[in-house]
Backbone as a ProteinNet text record, in pm:
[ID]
protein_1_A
[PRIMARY]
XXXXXXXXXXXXXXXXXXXXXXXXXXXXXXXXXXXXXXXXXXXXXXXXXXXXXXXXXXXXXXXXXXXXXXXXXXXXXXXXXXXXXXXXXXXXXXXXXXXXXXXXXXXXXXXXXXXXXXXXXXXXXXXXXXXXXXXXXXXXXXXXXXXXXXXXXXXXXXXXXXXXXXXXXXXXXXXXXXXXXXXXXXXXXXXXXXXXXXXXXXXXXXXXXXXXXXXXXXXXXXXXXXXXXXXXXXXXXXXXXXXXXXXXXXXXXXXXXXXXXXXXXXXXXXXXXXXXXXXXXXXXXXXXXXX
[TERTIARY]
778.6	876.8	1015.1	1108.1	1261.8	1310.8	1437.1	1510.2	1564.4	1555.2	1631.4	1808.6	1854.2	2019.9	2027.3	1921.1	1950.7	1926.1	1885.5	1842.2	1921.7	1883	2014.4	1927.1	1889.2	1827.3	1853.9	1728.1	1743.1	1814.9	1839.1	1891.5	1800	1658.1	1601.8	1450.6	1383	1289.3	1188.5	1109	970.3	881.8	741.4	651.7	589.3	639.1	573.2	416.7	290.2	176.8	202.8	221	265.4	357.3	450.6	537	510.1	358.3	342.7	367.3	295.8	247.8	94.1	113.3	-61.2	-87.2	-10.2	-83.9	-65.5	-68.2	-9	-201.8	-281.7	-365.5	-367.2	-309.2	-309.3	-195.3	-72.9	78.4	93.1	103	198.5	250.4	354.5	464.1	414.3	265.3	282.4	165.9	155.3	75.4	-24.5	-139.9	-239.6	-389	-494.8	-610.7	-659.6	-714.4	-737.6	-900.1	-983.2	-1114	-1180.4	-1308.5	-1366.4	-1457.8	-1450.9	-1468.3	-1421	-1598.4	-1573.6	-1571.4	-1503.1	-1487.3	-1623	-1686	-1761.6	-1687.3	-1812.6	-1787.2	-1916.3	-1823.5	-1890.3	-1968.9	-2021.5	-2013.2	-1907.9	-1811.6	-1700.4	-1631.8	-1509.4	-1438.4	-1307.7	-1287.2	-1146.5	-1201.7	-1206.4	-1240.2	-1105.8	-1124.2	-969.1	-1046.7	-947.5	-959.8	-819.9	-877.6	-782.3	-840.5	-704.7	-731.6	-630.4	-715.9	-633.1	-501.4	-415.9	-294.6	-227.8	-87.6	-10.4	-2.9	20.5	32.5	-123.9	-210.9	-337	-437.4	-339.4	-383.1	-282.5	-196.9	-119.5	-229.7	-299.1	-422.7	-514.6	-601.7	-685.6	-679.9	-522.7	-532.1	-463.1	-412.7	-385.6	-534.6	-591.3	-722.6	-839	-790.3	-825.4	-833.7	-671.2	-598.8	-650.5	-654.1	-697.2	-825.6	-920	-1038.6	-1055.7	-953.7	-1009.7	-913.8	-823.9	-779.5	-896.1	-1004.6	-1095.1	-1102	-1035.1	-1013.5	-1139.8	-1249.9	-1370.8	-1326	-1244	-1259.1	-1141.9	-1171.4	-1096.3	-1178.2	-1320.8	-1390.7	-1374.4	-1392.4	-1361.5	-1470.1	-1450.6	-1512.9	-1376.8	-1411.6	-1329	-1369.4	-1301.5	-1396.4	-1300.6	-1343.1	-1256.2	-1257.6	-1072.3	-998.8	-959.5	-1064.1	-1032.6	-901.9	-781.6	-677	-680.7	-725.9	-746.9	-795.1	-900.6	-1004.2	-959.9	-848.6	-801.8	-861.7	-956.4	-1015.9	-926.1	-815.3	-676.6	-640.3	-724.2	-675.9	-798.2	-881.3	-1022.2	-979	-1020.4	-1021.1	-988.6	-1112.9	-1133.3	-1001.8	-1007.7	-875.4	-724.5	-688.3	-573.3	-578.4	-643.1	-649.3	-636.6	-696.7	-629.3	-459.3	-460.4	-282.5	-273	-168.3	-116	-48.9	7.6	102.1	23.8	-151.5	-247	-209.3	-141.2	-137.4	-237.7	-253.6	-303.3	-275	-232.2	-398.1	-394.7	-528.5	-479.7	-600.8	-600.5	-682	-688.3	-861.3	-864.2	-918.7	-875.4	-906.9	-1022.6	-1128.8	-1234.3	-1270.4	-1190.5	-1229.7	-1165.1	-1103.3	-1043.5	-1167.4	-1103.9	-1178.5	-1129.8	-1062.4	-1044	-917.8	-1027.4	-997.5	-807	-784.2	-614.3	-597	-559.9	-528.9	-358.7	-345.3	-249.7	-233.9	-133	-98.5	96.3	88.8	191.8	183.8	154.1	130.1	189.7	315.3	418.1	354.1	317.3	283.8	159.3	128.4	-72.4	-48.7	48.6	64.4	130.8	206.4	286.1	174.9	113.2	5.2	-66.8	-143.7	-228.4	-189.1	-57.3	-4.1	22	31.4	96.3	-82.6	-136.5	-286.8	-351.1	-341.9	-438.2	-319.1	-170.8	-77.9	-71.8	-84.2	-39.4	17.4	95.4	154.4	284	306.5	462	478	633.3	678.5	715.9	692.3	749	886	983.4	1068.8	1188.1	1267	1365.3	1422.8	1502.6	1544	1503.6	1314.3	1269.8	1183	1164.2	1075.3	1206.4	1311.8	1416.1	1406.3	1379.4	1397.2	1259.9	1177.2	1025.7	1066.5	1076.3	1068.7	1197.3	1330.2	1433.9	1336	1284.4	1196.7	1106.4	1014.5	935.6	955.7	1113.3	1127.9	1231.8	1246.9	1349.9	1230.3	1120.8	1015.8	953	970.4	908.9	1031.1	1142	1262.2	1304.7	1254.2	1309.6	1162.2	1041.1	932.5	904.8	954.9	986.9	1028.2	1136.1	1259.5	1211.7	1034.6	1003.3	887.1	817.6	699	708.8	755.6	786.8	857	972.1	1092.5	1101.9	1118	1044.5	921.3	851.8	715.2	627	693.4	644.7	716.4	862.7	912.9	912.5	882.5	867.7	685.9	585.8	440.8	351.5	408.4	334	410.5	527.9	559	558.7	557.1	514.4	573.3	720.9	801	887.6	948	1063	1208.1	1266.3	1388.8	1458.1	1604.7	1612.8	1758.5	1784.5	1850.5	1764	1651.6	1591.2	1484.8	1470	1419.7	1580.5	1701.5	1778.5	1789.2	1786.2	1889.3	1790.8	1591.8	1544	1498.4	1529.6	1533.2	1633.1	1752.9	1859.6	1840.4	1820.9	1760.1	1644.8	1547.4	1440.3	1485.3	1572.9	1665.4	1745.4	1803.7	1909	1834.2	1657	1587.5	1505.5	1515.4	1457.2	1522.7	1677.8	1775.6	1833.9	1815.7	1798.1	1680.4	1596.4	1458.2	1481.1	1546.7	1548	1639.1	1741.7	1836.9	1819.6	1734.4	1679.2	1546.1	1493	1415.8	1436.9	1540.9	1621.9	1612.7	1673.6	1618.9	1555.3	1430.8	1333	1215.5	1087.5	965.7	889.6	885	860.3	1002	939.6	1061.6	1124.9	1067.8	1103.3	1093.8	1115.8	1162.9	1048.5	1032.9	902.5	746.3	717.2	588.2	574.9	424.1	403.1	407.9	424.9	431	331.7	330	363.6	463.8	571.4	675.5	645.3	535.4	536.9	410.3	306.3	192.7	250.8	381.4	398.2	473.4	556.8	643.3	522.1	429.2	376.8	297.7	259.3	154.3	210.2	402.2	485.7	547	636.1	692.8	652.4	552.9	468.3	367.1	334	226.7	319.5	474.1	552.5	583.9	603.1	642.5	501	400.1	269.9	223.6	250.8	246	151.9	128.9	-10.3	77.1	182.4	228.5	319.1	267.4	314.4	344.7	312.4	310.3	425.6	569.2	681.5	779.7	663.6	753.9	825.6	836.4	880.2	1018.8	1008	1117.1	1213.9	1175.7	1295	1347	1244.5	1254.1	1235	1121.2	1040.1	1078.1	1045.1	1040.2	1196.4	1266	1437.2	1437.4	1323.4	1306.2	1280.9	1303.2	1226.3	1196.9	1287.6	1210.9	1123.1	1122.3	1007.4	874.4	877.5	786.8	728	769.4	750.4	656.4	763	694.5	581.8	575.3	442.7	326.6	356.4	244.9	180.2	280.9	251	138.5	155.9	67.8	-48.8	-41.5	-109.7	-269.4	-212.2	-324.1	-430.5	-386	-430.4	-595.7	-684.2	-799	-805.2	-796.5	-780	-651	-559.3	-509.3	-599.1	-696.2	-772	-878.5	-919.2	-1032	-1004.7	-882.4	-809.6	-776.8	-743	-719.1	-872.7	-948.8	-1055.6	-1131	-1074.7	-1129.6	-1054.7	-1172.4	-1125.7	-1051.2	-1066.5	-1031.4	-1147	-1079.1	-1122.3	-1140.5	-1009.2	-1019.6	-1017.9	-999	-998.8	-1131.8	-1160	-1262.8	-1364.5	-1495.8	-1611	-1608.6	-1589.4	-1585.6	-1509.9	-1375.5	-1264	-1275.1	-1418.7	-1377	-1486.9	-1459.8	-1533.2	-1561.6	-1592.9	-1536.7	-1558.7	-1608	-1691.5	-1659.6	-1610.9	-1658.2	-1689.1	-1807.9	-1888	-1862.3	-1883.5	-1910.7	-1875.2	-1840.2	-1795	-1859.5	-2009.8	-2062.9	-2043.5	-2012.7	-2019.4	-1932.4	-1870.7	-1757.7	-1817.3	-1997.7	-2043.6	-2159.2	-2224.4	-2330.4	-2286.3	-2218.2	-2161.3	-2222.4	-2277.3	-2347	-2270.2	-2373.2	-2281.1	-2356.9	-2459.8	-2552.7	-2465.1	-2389.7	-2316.9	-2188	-2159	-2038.9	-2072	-1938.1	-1922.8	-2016.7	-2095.9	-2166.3	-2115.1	-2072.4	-2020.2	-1986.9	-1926.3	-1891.7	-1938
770.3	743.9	738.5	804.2	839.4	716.9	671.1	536.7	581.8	490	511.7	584.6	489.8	485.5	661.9	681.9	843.8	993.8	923.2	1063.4	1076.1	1230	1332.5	1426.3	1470.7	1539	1692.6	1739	1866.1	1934.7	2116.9	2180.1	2207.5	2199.8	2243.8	2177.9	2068.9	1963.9	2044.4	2000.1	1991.2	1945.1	1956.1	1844.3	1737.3	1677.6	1598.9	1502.5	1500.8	1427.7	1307.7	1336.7	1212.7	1054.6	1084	1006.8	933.2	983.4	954.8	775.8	703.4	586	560.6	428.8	417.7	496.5	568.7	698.4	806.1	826.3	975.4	1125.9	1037.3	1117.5	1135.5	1059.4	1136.3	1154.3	1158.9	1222.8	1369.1	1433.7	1569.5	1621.1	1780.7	1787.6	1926.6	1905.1	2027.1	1965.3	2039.7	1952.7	2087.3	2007.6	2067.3	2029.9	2067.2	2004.1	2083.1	1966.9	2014.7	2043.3	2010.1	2031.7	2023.5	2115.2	2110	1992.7	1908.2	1773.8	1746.2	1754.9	1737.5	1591.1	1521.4	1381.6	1348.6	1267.7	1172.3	1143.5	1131.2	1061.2	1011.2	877.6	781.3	811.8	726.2	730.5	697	657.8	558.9	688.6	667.5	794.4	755	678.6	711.2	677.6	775.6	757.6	773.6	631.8	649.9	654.3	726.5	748.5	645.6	529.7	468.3	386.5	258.8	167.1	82	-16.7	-151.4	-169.1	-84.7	-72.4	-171.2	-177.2	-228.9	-129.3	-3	34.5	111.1	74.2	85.4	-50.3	-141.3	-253.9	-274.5	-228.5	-202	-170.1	-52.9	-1.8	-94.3	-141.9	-175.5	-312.1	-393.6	-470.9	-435.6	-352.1	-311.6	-260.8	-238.6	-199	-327.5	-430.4	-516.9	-643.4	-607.2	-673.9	-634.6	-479.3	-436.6	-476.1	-472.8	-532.9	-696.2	-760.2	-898.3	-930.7	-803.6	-771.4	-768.3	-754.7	-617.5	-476	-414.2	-275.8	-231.6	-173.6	-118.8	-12.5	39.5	192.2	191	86.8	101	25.9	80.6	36.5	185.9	182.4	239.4	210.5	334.7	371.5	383.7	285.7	309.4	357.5	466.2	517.5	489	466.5	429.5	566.7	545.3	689.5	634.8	605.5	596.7	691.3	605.7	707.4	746.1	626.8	652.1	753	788.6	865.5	1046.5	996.2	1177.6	1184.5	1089.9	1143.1	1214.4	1166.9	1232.9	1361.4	1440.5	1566.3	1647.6	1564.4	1673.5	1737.4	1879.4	1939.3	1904.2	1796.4	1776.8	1648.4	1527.5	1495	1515.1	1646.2	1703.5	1798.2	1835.3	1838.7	1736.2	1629.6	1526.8	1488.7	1475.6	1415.4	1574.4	1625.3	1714.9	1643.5	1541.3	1496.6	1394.2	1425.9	1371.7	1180.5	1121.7	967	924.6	776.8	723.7	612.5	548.6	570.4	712.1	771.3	865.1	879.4	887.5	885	1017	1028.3	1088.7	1064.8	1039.7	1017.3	1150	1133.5	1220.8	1182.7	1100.6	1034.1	1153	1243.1	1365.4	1491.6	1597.5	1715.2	1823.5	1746.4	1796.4	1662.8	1658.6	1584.8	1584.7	1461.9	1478.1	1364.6	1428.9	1374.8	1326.4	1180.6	1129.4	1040	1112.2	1047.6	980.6	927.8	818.2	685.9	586.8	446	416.7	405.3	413	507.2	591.3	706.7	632.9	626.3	572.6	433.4	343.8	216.4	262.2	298.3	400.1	417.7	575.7	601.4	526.2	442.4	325	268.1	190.8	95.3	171.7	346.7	393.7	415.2	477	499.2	371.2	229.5	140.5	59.7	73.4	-42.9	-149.3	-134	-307.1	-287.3	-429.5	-417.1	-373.1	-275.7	-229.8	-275.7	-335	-416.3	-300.3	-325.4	-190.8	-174.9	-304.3	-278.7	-220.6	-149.3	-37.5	-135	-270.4	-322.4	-367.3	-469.2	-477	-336.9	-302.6	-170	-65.3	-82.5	-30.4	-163.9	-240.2	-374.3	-351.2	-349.1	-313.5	-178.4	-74.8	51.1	2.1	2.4	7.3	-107.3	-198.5	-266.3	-211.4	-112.8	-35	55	149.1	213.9	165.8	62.8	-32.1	-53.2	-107.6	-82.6	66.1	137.2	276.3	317	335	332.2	253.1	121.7	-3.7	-10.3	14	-17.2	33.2	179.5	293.8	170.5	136.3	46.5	-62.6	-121.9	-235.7	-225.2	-57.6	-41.1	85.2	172.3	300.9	234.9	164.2	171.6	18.3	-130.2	-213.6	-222.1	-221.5	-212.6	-119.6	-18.2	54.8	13.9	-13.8	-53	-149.1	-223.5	-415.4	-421.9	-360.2	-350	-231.9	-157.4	-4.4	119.8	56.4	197.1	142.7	258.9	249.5	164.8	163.5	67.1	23.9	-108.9	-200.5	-155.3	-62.4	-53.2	-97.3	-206.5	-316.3	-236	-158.6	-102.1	-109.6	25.6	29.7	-86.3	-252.9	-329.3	-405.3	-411.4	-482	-414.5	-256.1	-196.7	-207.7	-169.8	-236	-367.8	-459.9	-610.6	-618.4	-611.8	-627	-594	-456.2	-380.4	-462.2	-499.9	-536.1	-704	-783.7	-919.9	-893.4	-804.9	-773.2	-764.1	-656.8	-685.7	-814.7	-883	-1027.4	-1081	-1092.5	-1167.9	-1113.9	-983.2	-885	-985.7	-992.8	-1004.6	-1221.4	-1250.3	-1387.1	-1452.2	-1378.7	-1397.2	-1349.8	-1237.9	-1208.3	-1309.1	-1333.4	-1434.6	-1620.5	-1626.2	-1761.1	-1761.4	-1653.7	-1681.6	-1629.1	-1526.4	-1525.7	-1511.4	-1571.2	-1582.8	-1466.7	-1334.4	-1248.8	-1135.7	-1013.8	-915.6	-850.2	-860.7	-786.7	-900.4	-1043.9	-1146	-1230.8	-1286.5	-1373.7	-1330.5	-1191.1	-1145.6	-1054.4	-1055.4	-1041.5	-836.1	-772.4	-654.9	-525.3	-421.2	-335.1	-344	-394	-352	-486.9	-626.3	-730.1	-634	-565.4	-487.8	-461.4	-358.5	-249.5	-346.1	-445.7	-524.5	-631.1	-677.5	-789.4	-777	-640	-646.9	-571.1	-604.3	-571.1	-668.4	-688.9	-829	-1006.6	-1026.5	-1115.5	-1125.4	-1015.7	-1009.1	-1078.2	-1011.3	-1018.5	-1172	-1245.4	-1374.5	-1459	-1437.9	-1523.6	-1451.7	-1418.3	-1426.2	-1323.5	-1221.4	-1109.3	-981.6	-981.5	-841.6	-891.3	-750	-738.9	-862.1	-1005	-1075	-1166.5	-1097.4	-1164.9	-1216.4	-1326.9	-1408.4	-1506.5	-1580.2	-1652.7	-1533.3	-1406.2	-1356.9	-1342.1	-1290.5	-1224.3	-1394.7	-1516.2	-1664.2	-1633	-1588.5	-1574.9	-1671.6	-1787.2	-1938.1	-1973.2	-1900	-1927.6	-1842.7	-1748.5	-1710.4	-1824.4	-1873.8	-2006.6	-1964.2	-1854.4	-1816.5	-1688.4	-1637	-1503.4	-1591.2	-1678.7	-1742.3	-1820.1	-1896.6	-1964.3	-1795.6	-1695.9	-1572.7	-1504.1	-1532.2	-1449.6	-1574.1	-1701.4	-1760.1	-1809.6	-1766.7	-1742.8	-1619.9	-1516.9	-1400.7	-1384.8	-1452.3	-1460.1	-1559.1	-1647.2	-1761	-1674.4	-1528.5	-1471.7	-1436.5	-1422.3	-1389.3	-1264.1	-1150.5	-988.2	-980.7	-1015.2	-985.7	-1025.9	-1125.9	-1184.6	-1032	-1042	-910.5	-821.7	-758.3	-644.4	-656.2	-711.4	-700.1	-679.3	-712.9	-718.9	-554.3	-476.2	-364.2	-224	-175.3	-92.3	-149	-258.6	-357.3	-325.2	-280.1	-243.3	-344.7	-421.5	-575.3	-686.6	-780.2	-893.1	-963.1	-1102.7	-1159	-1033	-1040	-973.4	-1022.5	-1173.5	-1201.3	-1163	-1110.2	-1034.5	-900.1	-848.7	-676.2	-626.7	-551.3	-471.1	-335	-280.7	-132.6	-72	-55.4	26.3	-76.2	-35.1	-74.7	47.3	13.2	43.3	-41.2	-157.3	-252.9	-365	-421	-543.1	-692.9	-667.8	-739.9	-745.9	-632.8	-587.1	-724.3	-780.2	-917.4	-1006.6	-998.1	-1101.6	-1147.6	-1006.9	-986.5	-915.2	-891.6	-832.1	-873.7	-815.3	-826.2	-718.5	-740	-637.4	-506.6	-517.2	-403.3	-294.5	-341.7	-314.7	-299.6	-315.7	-196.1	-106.1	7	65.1	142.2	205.6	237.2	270.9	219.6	320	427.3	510	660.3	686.4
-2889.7	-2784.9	-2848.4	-2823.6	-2797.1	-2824.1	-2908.8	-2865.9	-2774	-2638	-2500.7	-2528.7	-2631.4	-2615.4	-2700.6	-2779.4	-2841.7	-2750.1	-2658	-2569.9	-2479.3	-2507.9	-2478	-2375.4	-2268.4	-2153.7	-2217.6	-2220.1	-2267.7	-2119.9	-2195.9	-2085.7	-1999	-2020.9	-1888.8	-1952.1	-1844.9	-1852.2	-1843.6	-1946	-1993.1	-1976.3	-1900.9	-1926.8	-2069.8	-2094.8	-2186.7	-2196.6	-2136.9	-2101.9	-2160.1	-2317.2	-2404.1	-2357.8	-2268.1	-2266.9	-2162.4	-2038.7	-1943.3	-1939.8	-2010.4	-2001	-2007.5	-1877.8	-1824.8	-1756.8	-1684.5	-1563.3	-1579.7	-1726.2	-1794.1	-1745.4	-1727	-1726.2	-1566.5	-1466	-1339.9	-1264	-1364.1	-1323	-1381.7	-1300.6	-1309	-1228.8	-1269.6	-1224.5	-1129.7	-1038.2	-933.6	-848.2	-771.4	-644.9	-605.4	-534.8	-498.6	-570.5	-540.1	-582	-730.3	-826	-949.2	-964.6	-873.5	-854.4	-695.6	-728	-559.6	-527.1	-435.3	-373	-226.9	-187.5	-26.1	5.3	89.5	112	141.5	168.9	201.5	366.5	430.4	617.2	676.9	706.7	784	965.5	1030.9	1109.3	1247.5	1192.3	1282.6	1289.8	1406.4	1432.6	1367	1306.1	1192.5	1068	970.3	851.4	759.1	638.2	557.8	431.8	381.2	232.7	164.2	55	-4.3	-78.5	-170.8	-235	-211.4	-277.7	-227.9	-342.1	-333.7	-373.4	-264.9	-267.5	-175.4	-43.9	-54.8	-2.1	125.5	21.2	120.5	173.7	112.4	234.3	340.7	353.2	472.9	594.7	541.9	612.2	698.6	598.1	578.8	681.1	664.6	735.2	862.2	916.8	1032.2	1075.9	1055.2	1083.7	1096.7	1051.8	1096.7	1210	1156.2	1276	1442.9	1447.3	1561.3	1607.1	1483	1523.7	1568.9	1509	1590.7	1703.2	1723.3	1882.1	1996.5	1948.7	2037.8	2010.2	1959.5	2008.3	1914.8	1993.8	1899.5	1875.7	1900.1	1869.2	1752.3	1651	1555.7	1450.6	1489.7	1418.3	1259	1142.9	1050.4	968.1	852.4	756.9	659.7	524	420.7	292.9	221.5	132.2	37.3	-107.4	-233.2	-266.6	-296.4	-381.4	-509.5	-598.5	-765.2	-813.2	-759.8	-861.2	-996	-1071.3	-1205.7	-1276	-1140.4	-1199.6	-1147	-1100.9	-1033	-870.8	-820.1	-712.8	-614.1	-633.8	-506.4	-512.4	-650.6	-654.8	-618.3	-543.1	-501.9	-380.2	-364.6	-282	-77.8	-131.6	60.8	69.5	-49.6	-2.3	-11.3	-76.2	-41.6	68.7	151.3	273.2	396.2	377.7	429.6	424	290	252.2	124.6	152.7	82.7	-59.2	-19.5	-160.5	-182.1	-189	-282.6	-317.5	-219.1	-213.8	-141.6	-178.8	-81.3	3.1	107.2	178.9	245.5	329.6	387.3	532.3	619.8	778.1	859.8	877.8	922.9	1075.4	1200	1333.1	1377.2	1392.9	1479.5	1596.8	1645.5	1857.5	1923.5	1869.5	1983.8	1968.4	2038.8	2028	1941.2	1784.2	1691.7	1589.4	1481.8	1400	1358.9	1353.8	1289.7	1170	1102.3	964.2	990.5	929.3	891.7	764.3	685.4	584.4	542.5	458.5	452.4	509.2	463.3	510.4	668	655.3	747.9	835.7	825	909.8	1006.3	918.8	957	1068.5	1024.4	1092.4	1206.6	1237.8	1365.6	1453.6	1380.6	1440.7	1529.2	1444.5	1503.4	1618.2	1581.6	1687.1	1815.4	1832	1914	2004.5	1870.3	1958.4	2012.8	1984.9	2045.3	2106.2	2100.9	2171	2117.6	2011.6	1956.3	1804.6	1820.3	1678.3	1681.5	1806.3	1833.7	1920.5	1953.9	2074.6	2198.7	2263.5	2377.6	2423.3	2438.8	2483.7	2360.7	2437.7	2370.7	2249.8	2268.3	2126.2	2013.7	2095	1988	1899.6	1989.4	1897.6	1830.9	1830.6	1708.1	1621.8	1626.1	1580.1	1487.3	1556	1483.9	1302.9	1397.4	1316.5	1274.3	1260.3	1171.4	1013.3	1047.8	927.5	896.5	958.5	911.9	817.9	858	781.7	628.6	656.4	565.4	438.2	476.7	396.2	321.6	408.3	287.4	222.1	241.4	199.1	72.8	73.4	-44.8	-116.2	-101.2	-192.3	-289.8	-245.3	-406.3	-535.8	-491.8	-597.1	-686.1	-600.8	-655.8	-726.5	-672	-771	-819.6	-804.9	-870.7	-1012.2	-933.7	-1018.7	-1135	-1080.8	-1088.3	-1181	-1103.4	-1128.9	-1254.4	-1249.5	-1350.3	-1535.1	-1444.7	-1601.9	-1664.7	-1585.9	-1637.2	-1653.1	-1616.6	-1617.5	-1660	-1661.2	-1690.5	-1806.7	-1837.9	-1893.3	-2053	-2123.9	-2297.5	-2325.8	-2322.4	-2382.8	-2283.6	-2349.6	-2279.1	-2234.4	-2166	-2159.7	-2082.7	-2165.2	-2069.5	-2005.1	-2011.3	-1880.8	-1761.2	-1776.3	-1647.4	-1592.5	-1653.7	-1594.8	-1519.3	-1622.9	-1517.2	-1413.2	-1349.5	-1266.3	-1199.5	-1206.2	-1090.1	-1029.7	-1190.9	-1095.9	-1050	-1049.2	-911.9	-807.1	-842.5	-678.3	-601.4	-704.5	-622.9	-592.9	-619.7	-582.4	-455.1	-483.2	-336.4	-235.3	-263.7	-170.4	-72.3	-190.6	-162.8	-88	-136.3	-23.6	97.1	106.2	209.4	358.2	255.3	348.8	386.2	329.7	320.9	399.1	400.5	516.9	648.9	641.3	802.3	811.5	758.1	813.3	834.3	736.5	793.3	948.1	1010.3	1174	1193.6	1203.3	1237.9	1192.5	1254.3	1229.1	1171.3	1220.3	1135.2	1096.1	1100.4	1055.7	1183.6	1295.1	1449.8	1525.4	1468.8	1564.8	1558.7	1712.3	1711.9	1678.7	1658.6	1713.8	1576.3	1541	1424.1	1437.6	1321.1	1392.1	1278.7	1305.4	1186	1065.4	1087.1	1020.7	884.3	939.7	894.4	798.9	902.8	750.8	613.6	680.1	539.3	460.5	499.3	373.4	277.7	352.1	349.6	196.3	212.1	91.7	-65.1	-44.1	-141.6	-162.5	-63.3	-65.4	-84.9	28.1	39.4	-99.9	-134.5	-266.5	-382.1	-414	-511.4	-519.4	-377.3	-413.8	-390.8	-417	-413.6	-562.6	-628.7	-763.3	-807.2	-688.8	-689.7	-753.2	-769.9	-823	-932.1	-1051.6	-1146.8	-1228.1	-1194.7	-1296.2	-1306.8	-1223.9	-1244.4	-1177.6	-1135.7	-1017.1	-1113.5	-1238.3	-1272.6	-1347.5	-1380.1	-1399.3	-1328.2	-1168.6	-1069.5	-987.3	-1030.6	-954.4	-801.8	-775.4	-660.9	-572.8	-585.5	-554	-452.3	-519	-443.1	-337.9	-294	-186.9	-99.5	-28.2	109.7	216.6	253.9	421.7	361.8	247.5	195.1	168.5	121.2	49.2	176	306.6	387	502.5	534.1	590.4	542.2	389.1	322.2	320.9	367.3	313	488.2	603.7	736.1	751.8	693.3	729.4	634.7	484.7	426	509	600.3	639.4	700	765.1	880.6	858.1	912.2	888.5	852.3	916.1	948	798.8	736.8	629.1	534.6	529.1	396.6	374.4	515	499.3	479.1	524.9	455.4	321	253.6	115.1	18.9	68.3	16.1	26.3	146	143.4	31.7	-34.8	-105.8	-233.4	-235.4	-379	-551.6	-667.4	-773.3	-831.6	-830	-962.3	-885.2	-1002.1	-935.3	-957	-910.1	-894.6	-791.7	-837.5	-755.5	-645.3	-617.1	-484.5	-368.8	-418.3	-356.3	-330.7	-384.2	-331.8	-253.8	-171.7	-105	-97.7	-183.1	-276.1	-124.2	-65.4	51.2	219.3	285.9	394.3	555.7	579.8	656.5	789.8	778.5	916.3	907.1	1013	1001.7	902	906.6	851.9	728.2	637	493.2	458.7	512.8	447.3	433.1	505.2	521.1	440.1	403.5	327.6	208.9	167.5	39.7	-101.9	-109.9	-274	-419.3	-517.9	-625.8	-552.2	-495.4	-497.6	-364.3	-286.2	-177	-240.8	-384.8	-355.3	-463.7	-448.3	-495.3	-613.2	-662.4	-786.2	-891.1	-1007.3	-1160.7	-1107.1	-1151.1	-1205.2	-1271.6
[MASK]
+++++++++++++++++++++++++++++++++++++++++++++++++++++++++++++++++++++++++++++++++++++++++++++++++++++++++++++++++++++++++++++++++++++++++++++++++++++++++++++++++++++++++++++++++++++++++++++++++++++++++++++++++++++++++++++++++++++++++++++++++++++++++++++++++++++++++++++++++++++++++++++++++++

């Protein structure tokens, strides 16, 4: 590795594998599938492909949420996408999601399957197909989505950017940990001052827009991400820390986090979910199998 302060950007960029980091074996610089792999499908009519990243328990618990709405027809099949392991570059799920992320959904209740990918995308979706989760009237639902999209917009900053350099990358460079702990601070007090007055992020009523921040934000100041709440002083958040530990109580968020979960205590994961019960009867033998 380069001393940061000596490098000089060649005239025209190179792939290097070497310099990747920890995810040097499933980052590169072109898109499309690197092997043939047909998904796996359930019986339920929305089947998702994901992991319990931040960004695919967004999923997982909007998908829950709906279920202890009522809404059966959001009953689901979740299948684990081992990033580690490349699974995102198989065939059948870059057909699903083209830019090979996850989470990614595929709806089969019509008379022809539709794939949606991008988190944000997927939570939209949902709320628009079963009515909930988005407020209907014209201010709050700009009120809703302007935080929705405030979230896919600012999360890059805290785990791309953030996240990778303070937890994942080869070495320490304390440029790029100050420039994204600020960023990711401004975000905090961003989020801390709008919730001084209100209860969630679109006012009184819990929403989508509360999914996609919750399991970045909310995770970051309950001490579940990256490790460094005593660095960025988490804690001087009061209305983040008071809002994340409101949605954290929820039933349908506990169970969502648990779906499609790799680490962690065994008791916390559910590599697989099938049915509602699987939360209930969950053994080692019920998840997931080795590779």
């Amino acid at each position: 590795m380069n001393d940061p302060s000596s490098y000089t950007p060649p005239r025209i960029w190179t792939w290097n594998n070497a310099n990747g980091g920890r995810f040097a074996n499933i980052n590169r610089p072109t898109a499309g599938p690197t092997h043939d792999k047909e998904l796996p499908t359930g019986r339920h009519p929305l089947q998702l492909y994901s992991l319990a990243t931040p960004n695919g328990v967004k999923v997982t618990v909007m998908l829950e949420e709906l279920l202890a709405l009522g809404h059966r027809g959001a009953e689901y099949d979740a299948w684990m996408i081992r990033i580690d392991e490349g699974d995102q570059f198989g065939s059948g799920f870059v057909a699903v999601n083209p830019n090979s992320k996850i989470p990614a959904l595929l709806d089969r209740s019509g008379p022809a399957p539709i794939r949606v990918f991008e988190s944000g995308a997927i939570l939209l979706y949902l709320a628009e197909k079963f009515g909930a989760f988005l407020p209907s009237g014209a201010v709050p639902r700009t009120e809703c989505l302007s935080w929705l999209f405030w979230q896919m917009g600012s999360a890059p900053y805290l785990g791309g950017g953030f996240g990778h350099f303070y937890a994942y990358a080869p070495g320490k460079i304390e440029y790029a940990i100050d420039r994204y702990a600020m960023e990711v601070k401004r975000q905090l007090d961003v989020l801390d001052r709008h919730l001084a007055d209100n209860t969630y992020l679109a006012g009184d009523d819990y929403s989508i827009a509360d999914m996609a921040a919750w399991p970045w934000y909310g995770a970051l100041v309950k001490g579940l991400l990256y490790d460094a709440g005593e660095f960025l002083q988490v804690q001087s958040y009061t209305h983040v820390v008071r809002w994340a530990d409101l949605i954290a109580q929820r039933p349908a968020v506990q169970r969502g986090r648990m779906v499609n979960r790799a680490r962690g205590e065994p008791s916390s994961q559910l590599h697989e979910r099938h049915d509602a019960t699987d939360f209930d009867t969950r053994t080692q033998d019920k998840l997931a199998a080795p590779r």
